[in-house]
NUKEDO-926498 format. One line per field, with one value per residue: residue number from 1; residue in one letter; chain; x, y, z of N, C-alpha, C in turn. Coordinates in pm, 1 decimal, padded with zeros to 6 digits. Layout:
N
zapa = c(NUM;...)
ropa = c(A;...)
mido = c(A;...)
n.east = c(X;...)
n.north = c(Y;...)
n.up = c(Z;...)
ca.east = c(X;...)
ca.north = c(Y;...)
ca.up = c(Z;...)
c.east = c(X;...)
c.north = c(Y;...)
c.up = c(Z;...)
END
This chain:
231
zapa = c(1;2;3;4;5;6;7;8;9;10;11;12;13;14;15;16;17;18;19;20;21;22;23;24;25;26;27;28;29;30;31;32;33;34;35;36;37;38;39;40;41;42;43;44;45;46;47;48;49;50;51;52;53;54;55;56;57;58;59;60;61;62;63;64;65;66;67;68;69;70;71;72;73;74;75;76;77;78;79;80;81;82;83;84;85;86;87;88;89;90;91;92;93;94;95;96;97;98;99;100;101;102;103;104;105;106;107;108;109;110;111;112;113;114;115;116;117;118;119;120;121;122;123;124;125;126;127;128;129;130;131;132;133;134;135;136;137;138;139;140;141;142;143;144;145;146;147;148;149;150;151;152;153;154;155;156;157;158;159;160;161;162;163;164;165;166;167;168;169;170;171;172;173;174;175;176;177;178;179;180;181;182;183;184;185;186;187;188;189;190;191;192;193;194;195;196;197;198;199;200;201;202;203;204;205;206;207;208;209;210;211;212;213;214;215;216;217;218;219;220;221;222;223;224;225;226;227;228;229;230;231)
ropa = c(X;X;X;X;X;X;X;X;X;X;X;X;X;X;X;X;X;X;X;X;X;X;X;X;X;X;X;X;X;X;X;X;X;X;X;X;X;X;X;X;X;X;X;X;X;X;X;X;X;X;X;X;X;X;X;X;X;X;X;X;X;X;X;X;X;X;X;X;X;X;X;X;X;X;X;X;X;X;X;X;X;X;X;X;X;X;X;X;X;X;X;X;X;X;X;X;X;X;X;X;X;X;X;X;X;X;X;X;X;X;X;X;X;X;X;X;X;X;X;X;X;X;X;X;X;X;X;X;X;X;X;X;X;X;X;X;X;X;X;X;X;X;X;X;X;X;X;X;X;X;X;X;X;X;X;X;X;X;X;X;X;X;X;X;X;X;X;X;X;X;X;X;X;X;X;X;X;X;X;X;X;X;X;X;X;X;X;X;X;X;X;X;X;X;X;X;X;X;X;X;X;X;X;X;X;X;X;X;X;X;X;X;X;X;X;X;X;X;X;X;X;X;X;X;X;X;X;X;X;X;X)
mido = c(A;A;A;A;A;A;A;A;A;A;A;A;A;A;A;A;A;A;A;A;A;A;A;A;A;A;A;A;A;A;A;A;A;A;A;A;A;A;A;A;A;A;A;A;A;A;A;A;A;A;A;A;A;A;A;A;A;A;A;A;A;A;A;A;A;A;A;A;A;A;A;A;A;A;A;A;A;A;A;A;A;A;A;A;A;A;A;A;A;A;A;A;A;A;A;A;A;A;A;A;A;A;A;A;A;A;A;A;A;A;A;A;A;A;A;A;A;A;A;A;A;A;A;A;A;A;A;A;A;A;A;A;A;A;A;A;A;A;A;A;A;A;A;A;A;A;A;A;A;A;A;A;A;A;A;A;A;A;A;A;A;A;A;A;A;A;A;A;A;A;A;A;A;A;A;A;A;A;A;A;A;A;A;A;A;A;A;A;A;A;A;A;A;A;A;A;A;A;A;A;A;A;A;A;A;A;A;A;A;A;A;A;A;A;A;A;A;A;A;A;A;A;A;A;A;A;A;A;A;A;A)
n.east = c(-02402.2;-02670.6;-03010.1;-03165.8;-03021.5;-02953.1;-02771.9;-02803.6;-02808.9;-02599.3;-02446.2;-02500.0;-02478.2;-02238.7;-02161.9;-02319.0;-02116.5;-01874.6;-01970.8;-02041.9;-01791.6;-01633.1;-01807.8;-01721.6;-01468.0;-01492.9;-01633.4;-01400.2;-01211.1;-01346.5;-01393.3;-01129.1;-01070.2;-01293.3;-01147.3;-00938.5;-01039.4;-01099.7;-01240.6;-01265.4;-01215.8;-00934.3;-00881.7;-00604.6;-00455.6;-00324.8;-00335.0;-00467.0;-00574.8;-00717.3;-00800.3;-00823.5;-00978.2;-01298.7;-01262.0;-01063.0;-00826.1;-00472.7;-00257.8;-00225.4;-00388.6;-00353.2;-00230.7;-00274.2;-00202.6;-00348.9;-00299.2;-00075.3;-00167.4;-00076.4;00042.5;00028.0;00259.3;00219.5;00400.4;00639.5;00611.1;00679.6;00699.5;00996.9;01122.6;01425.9;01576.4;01825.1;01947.3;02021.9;02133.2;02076.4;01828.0;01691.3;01680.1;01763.0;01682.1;01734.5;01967.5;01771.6;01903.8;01831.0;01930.5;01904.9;01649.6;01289.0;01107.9;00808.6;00802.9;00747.9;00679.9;00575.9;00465.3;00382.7;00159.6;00146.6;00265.1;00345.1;00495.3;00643.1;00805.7;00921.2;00931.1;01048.6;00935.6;01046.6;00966.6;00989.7;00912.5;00989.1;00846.1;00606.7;00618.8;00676.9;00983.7;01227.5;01470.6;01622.9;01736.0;01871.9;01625.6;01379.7;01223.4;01323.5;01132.9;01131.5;01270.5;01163.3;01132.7;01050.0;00956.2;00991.2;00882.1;01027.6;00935.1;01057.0;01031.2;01021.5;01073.8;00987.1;00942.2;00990.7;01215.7;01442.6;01562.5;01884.9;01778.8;01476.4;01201.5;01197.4;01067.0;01078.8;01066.0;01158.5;01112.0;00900.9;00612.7;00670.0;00456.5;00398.7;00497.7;00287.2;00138.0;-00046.9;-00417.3;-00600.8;-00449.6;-00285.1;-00138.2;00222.1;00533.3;00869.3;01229.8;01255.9;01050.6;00875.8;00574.7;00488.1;00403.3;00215.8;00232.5;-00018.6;-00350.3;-00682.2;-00869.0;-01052.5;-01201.0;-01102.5;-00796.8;-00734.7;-00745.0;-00531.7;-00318.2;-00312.6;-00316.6;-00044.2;00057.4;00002.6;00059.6;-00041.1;-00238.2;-00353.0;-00396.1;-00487.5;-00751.7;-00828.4;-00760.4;-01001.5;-01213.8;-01118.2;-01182.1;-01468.8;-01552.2;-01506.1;-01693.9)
n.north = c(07713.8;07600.0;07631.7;07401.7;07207.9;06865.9;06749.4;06493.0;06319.0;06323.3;06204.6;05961.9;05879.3;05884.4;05661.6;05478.1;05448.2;05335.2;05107.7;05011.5;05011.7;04837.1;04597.7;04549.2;04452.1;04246.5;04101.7;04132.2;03963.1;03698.1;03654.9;03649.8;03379.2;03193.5;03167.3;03027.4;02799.4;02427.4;02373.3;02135.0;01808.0;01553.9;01193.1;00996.0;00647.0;00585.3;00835.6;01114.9;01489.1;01810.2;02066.4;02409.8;02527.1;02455.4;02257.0;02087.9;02181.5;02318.0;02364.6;02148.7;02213.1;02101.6;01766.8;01421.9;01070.2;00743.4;00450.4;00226.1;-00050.5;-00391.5;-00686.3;-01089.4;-01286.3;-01635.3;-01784.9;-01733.7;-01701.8;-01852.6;-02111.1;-02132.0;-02380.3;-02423.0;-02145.2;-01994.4;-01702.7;-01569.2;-01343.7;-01453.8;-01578.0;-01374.6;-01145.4;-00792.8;-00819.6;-00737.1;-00899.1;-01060.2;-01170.9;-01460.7;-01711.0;-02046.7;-02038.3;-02111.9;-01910.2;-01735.0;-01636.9;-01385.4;-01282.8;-00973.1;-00771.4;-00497.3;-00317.5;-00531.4;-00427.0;-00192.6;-00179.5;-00477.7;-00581.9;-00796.5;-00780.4;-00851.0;-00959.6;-01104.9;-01310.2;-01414.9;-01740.8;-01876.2;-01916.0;-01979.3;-02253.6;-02564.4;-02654.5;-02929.6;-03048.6;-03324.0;-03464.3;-03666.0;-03719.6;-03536.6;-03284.9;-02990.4;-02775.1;-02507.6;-02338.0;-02398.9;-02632.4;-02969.5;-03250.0;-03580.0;-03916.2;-04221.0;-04586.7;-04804.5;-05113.2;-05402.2;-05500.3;-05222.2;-05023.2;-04737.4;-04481.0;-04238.4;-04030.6;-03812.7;-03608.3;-03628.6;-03777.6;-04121.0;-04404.1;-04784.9;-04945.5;-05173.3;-05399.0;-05468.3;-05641.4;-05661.3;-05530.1;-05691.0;-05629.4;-05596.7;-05797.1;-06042.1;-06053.4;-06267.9;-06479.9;-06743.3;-06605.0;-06631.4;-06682.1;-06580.2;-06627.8;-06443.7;-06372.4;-06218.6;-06123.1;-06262.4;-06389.4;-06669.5;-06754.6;-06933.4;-06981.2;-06915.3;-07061.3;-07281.1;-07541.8;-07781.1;-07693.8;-07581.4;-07799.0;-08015.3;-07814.6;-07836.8;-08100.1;-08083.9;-07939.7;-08186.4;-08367.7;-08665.2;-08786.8;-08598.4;-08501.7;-08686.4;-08712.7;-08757.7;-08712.0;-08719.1;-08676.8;-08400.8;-08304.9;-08332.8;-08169.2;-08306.7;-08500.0)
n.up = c(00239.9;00116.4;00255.7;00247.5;00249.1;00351.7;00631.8;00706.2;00485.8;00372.1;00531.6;00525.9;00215.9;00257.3;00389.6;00190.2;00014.3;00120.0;00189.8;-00078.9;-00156.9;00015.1;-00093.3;-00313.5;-00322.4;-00174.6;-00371.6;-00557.8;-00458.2;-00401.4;-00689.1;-00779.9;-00628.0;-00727.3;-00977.7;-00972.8;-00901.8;-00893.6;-01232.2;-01351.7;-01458.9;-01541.0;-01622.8;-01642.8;-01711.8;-01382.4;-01302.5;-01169.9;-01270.9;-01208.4;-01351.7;-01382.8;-01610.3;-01789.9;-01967.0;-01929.5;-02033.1;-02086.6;-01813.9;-01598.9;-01272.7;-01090.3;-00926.7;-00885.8;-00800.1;-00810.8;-00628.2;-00767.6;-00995.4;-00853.5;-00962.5;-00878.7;-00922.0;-00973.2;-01041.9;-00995.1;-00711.2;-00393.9;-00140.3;00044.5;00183.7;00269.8;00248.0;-00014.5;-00095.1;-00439.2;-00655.0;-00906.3;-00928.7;-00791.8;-00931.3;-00878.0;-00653.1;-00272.5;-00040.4;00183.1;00426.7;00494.7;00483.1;00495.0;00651.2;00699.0;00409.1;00291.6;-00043.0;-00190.1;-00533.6;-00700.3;-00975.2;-01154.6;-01464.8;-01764.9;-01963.1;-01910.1;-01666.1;-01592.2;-01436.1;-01240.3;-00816.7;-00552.7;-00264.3;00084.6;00338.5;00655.0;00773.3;00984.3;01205.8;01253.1;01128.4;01223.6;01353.2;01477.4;01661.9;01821.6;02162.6;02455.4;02585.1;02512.3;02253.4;02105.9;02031.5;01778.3;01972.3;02235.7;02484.3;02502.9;02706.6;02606.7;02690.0;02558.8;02587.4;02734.6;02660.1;02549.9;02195.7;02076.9;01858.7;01819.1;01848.7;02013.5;01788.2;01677.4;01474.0;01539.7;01661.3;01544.4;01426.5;01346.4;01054.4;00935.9;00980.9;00926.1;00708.2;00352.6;00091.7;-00241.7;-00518.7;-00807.9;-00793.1;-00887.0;-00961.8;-00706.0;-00684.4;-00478.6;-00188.8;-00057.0;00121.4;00159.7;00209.7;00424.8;00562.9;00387.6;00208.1;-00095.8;-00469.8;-00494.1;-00739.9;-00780.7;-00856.2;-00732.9;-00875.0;-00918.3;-00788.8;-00847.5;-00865.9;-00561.9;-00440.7;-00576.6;-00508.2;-00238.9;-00219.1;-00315.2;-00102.8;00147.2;00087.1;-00121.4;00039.4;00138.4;00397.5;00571.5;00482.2;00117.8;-00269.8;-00398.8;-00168.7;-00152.2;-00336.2;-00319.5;-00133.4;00128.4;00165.4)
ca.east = c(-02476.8;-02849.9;-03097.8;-03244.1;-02928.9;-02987.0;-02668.2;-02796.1;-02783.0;-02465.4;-02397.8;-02572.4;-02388.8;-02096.0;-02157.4;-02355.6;-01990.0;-01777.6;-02045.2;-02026.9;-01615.6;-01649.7;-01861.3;-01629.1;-01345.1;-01531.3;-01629.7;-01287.3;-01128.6;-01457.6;-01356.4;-00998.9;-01036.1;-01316.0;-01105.6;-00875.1;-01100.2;-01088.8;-01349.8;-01261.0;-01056.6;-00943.7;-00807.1;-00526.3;-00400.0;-00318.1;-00304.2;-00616.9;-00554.9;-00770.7;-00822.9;-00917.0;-01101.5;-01394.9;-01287.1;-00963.2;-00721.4;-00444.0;-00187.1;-00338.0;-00338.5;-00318.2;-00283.2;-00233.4;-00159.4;-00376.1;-00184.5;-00056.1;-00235.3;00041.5;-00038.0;00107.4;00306.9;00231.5;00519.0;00774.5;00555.6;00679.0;00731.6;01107.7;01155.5;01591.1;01623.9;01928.0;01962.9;02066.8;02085.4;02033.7;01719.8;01586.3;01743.3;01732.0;01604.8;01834.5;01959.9;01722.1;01955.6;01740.4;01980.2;01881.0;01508.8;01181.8;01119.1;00783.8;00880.8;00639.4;00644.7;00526.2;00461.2;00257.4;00109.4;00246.3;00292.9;00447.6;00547.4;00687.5;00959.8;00911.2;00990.1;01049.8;00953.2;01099.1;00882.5;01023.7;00797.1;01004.2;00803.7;00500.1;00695.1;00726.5;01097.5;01309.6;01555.2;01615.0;01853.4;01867.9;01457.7;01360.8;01283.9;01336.7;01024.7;01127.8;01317.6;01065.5;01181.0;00952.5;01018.3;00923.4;00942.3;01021.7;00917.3;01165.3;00981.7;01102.0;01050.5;00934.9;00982.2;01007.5;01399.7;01494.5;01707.1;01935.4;01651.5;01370.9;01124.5;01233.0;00985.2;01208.7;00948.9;01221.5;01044.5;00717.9;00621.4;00673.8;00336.5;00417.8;00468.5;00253.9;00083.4;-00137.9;-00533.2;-00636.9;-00342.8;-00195.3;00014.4;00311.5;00661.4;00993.5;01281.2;01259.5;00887.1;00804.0;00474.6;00517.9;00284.5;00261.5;00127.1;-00097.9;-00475.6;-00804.0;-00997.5;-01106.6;-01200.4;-00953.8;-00693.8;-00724.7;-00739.1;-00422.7;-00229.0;-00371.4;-00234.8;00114.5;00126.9;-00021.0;00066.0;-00148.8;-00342.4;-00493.5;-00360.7;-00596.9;-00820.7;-00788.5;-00847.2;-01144.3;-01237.1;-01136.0;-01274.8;-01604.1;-01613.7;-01494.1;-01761.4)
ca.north = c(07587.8;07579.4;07624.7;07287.6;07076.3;06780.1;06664.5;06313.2;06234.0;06322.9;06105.6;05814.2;05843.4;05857.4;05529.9;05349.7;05467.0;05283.6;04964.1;04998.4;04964.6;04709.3;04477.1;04537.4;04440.6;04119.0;04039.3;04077.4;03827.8;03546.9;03660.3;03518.4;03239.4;03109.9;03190.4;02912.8;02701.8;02337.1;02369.4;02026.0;01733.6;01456.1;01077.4;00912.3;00596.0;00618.9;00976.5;01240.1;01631.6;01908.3;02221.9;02579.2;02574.9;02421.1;02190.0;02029.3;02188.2;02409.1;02305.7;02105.7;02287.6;01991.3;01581.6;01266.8;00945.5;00648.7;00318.2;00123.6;-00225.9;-00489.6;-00853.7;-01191.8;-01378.0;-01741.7;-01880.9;-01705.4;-01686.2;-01969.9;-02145.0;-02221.5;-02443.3;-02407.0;-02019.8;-01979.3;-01594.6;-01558.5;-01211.9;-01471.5;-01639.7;-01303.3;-01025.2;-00668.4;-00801.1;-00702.5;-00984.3;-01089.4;-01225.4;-01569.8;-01794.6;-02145.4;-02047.1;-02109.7;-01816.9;-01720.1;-01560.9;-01312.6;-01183.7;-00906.7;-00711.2;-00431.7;-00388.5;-00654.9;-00333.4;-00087.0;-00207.2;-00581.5;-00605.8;-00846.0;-00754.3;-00993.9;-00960.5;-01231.7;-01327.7;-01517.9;-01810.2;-01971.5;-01958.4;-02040.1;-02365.0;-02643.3;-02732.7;-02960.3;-03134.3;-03391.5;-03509.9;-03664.7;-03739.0;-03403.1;-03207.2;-02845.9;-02713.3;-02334.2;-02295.7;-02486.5;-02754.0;-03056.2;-03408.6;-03678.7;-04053.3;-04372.7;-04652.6;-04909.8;-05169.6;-05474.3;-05466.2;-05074.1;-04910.5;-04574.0;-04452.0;-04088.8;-03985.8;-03627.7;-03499.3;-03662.0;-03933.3;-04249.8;-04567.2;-04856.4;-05061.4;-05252.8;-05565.7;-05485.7;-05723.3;-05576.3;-05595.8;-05754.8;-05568.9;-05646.7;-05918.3;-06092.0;-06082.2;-06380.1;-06551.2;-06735.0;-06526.1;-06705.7;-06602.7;-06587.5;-06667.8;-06303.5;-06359.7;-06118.5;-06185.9;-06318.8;-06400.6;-06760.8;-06802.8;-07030.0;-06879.2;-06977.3;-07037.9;-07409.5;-07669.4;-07870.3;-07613.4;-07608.9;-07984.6;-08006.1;-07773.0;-07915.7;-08250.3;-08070.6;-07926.2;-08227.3;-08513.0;-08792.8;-08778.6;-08466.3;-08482.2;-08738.3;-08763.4;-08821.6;-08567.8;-08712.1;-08607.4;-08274.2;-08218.6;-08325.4;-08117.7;-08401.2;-08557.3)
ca.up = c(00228.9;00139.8;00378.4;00246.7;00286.3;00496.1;00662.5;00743.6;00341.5;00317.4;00600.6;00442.7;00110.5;00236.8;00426.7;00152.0;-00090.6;00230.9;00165.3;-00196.3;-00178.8;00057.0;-00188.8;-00433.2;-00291.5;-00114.8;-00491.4;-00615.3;-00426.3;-00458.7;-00841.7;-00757.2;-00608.3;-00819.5;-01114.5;-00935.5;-00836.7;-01003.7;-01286.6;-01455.9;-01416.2;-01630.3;-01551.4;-01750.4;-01648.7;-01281.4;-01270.2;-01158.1;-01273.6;-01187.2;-01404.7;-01354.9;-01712.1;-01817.6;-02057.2;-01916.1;-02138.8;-02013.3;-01747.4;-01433.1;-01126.1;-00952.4;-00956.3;-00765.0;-00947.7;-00757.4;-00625.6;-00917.1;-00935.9;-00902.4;-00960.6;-00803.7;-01013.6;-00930.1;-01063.3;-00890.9;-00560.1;-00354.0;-00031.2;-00004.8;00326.8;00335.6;00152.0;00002.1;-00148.4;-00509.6;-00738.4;-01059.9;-00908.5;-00774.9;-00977.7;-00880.0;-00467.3;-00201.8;-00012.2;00319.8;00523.4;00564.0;00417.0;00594.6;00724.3;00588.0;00408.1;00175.5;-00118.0;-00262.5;-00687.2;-00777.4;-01109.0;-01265.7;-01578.6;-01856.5;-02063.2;-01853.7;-01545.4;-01618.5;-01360.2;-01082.3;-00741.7;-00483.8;-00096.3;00127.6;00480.6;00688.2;00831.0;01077.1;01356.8;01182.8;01055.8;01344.4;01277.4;01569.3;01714.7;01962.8;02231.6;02549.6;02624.5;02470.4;02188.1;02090.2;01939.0;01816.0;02101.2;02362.2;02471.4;02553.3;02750.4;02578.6;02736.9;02503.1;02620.2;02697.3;02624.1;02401.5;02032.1;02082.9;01697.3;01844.7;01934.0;01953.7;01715.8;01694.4;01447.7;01586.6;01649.0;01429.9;01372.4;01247.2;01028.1;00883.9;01037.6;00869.0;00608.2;00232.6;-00007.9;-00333.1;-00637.6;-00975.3;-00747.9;-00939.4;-00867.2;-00683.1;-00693.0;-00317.2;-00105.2;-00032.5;00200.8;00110.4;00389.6;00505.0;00606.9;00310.3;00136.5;-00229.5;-00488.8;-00538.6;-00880.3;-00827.1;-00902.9;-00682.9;-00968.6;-00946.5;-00685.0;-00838.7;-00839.2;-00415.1;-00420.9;-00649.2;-00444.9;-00113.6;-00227.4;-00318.3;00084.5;00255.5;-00006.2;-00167.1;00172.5;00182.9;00577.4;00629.4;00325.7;-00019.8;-00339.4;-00389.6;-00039.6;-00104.7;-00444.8;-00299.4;-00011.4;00238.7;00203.0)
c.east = c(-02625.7;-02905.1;-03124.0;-03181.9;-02962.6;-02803.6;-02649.5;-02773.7;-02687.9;-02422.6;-02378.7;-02502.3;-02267.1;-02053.6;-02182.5;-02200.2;-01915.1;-01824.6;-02006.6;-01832.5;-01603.6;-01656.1;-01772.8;-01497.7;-01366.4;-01508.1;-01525.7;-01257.1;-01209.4;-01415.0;-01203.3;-00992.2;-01178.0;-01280.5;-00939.1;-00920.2;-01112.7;-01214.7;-01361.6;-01132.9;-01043.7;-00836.5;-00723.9;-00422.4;-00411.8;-00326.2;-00462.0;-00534.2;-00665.2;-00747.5;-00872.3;-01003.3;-01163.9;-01389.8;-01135.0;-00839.4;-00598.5;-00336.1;-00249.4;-00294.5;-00335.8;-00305.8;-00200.8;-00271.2;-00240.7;-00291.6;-00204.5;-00089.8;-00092.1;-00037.9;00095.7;00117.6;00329.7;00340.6;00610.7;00745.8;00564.2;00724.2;00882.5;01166.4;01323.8;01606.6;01766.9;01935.4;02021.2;02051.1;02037.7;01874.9;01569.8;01653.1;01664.2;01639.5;01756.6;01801.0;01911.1;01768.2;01885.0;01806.0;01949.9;01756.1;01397.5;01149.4;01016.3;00795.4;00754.9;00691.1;00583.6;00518.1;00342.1;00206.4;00186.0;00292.1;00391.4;00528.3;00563.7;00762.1;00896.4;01013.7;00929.0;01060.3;00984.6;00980.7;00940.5;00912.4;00835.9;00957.7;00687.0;00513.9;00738.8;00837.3;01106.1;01385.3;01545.0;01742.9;01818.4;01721.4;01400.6;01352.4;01263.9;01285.7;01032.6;01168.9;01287.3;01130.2;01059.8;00991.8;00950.8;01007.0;00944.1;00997.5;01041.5;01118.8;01038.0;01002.9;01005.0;00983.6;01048.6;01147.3;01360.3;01609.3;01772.6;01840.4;01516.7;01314.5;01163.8;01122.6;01053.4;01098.8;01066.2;01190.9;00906.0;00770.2;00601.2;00499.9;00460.4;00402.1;00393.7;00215.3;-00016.2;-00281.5;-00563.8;-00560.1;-00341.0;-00074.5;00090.9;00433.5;00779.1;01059.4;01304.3;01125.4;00822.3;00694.5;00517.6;00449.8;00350.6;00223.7;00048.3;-00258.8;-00557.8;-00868.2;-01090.0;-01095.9;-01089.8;-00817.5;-00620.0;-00659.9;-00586.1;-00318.9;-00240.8;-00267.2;-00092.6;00193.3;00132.8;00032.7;-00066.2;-00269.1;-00434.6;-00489.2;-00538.4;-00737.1;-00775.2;-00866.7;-00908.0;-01230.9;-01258.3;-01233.6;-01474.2;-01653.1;-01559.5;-01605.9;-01762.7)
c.north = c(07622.4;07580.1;07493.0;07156.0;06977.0;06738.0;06547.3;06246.8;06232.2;06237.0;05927.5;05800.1;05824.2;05697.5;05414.8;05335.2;05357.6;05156.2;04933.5;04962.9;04837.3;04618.2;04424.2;04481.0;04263.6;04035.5;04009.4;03977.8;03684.4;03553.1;03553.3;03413.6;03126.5;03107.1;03113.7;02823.3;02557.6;02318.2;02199.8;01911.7;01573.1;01304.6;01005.0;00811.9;00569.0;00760.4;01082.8;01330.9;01698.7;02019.4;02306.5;02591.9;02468.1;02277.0;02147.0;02055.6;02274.0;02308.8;02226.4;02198.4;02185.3;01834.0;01510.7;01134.4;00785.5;00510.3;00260.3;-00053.9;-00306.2;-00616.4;-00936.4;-01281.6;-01575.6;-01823.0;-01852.3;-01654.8;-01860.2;-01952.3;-02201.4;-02295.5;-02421.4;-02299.2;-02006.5;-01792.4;-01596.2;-01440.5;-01282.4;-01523.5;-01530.5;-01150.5;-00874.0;-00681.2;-00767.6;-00807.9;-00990.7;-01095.9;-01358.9;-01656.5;-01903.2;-02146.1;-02093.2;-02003.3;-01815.6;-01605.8;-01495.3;-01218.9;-01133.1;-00836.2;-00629.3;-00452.2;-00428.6;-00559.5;-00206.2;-00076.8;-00395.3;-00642.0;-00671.7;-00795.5;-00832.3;-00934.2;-01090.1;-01244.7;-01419.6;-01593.0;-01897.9;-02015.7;-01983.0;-02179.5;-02436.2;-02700.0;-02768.9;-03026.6;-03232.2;-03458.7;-03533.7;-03758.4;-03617.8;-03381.9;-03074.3;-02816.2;-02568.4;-02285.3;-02343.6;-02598.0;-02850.2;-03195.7;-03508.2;-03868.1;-04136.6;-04507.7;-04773.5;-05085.9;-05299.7;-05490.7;-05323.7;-05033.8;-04823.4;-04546.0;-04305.1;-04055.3;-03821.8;-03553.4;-03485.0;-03750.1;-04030.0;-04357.3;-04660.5;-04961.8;-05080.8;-05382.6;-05565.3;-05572.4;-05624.4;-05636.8;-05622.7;-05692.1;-05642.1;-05720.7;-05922.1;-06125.9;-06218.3;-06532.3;-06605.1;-06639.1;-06642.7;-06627.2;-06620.3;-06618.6;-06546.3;-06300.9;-06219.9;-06201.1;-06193.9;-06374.2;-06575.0;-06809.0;-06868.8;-06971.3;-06977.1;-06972.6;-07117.1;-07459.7;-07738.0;-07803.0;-07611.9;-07710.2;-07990.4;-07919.8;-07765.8;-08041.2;-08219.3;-08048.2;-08058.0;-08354.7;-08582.5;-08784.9;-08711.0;-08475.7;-08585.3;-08827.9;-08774.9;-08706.5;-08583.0;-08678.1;-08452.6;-08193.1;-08217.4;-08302.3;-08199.4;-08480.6;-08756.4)
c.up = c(00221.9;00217.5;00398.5;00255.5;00373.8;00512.9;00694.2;00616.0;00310.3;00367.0;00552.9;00360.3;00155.2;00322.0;00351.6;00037.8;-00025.1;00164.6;00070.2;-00252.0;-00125.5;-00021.0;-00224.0;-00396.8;-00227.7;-00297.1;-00572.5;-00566.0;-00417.0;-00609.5;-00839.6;-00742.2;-00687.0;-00955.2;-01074.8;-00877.1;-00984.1;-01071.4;-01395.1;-01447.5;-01581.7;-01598.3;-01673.9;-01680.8;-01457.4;-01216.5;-01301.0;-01162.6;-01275.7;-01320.9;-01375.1;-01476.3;-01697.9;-01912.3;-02037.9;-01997.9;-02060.5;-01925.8;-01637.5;-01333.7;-00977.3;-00987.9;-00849.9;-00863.8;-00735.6;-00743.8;-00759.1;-00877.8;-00966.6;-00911.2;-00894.4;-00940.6;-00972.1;-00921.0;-01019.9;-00785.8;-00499.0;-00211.8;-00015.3;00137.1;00396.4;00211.1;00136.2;-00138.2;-00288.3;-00640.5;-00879.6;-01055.4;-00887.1;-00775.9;-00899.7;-00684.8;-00369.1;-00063.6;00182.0;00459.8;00589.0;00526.4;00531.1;00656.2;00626.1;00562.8;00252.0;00070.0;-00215.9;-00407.6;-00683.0;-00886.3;-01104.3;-01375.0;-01703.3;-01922.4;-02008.1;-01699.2;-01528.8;-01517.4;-01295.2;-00964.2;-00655.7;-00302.8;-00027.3;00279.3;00542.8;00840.3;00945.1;01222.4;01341.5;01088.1;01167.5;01272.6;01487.1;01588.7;01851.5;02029.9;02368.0;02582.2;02639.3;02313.7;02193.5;01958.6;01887.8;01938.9;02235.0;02342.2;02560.7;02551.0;02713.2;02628.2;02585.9;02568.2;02571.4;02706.0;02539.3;02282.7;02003.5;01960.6;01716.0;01890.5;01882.2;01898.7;01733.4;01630.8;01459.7;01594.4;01563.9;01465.6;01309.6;01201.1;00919.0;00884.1;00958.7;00730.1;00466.9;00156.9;-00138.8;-00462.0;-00705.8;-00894.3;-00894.8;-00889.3;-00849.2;-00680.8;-00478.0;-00289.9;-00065.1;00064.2;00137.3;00255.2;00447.4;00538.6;00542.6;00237.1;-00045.0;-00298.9;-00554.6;-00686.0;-00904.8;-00797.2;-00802.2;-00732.1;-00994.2;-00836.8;-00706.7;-00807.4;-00728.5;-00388.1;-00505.4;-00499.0;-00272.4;-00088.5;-00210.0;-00187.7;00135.8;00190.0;-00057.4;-00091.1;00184.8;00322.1;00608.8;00509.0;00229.3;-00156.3;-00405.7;-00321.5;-00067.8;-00240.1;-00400.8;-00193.9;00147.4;00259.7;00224.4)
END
C-alpha cells in the first residue's frame, strides 16, 4: 500500500457508495408508486374513473359511480287511508303487509331514459292518523282510551255511536234550492223553509199579499192604510 494512502477516504467512499444505493432504491419505489398514482380522471354519467396516464385513456385504475338521482312520481305518490296490496296496481313491490291501515305510498323512478321503472315504498301512517271507536262512554283513540260524558239532556243532538260521536240534525231546517232572490220565505208542513214566489218589489206587492194573510182588513186597516204607510 502507498505510503500516501489515506484510509479515511476509503472509508468515506465506501459509505457515500452505501448512500448512493440507498437513494436509488428510495427513488425506485417513489418511481413506482408515482407511476400508479391517479394522473387523470374522467366522469360519465354517474360514474368517476381515475387514471394512471395523463390523458384518461387506458383502463381506470379505479371508480365509484355517485347516487343515482331518482325523482317522485306525483301521480303514483299517494295517501291511501284503507291500503289494500295489489301486484297490478304496484307491479314489481313486494307486498307490505298493511292491508286495512293508512298507509303513504311513495313512487319512485330514475332517469326517463334509463332508469324508467317505478318503485314503490309503502309507510305506514297509522299512528300519525287519529282513527276511533266508541262504546260504552268512551272512545279508543290509537289504543288510548278516553271518557267522554253525553249529556242527557232533552233534545241533546249528540249520541254515541259504535264509530263515534253522531249529531242528528235531522230537525234542522233545510235551505231552499234555486231560491229565488228576494222572493218570501215561506214553510212547508215539515217546518222546512220554501220559496214563496212572491217578490218584494213593490209597496203594492206587500199590501196585496198583506191583504191575502190578514183579509180585506189589513188586521185592522185597510189597503189603503197599508199602501200609504198607515197613515
Amino acid at each position: 500500500m502507498p505510503a500516501n494512502y489515506n484510509t479515511n477516504n476509503l472509508v468515506k467512499l465506501g459509505a457515500l457508495q452505501s448512500l448512493a444505493q440507498r437513494t436509488k432504491t428510495e427513488l425506485d419505489a417513489l418511481d413506482t408508486k408515482f407511476s400508479s398514482a391517479f394522473r387523470s380522471m374522467s366522469v360519465s354519467g354517474n360514474t368517476v374513473s381515475f387514471f394512471t396516464s395523463t390523458d384518461a385513456s387506458g383502463t381506470a385504475a379505479a371508480t365509484f359511480n355517485f347516487p343515482e338521482e331518482i325523482f317522485l312520481d306525483q301521480l303514483q305518490t299517494q295517501f291511501v287511508s284503507n291500503f289494500a296490496f295489489s301486484t297490478t296496481t304496484y307491479p314489481g313491490a313486494t307486498d307490505p303487509n298493511l292491508d286495512g291501515k293508512p298507509v303513504f305510498v311513495l313512487a319512485v323512478k330514475g332517469d326517463a331514459t334509463t332508469n324508467p321503472t317505478l318503485t314503490y315504498s309503502f309507510v305506514n301512517v297509522e299512528y300519525l292518523v287519529d282513527t276511533y271507536t266508541a262504546s260504552d262512554n268512551s272512545i279508543n283513540i290509537n289504543g288510548y282510551t278516553v271518557n267522554v260524558k253525553v249529556s242527557a239532556a232533552a233534545n241533546n243532538a249528540i249520541t254515541l255511536q259504535s264509530d263515534g260521536l253522531h249529531v242528528d240534525i235531522s230537525g234542522k231546517t233545510d235551505k231552499v234550492a234555486n231560491a229565488t232572490d228576494g222572493n218570501f220565505a215561506g214553510l212547508d208542513a215539515n217546518g222546512n223553509l220554501t220559496d214563496s214566489g212572491v217578490a218584494i218589489s213593490a209597496d203594492a206587492d206587500v199590501a196585496a199579499m198583506i191583504t191575502d194573510v190578514f183579509g180585506a182588513s189589513g188586521g185592522g186597516g185597510n189597503e189603503s192604510d197599508v199602501q200609504n204607510g198607515g197613515e
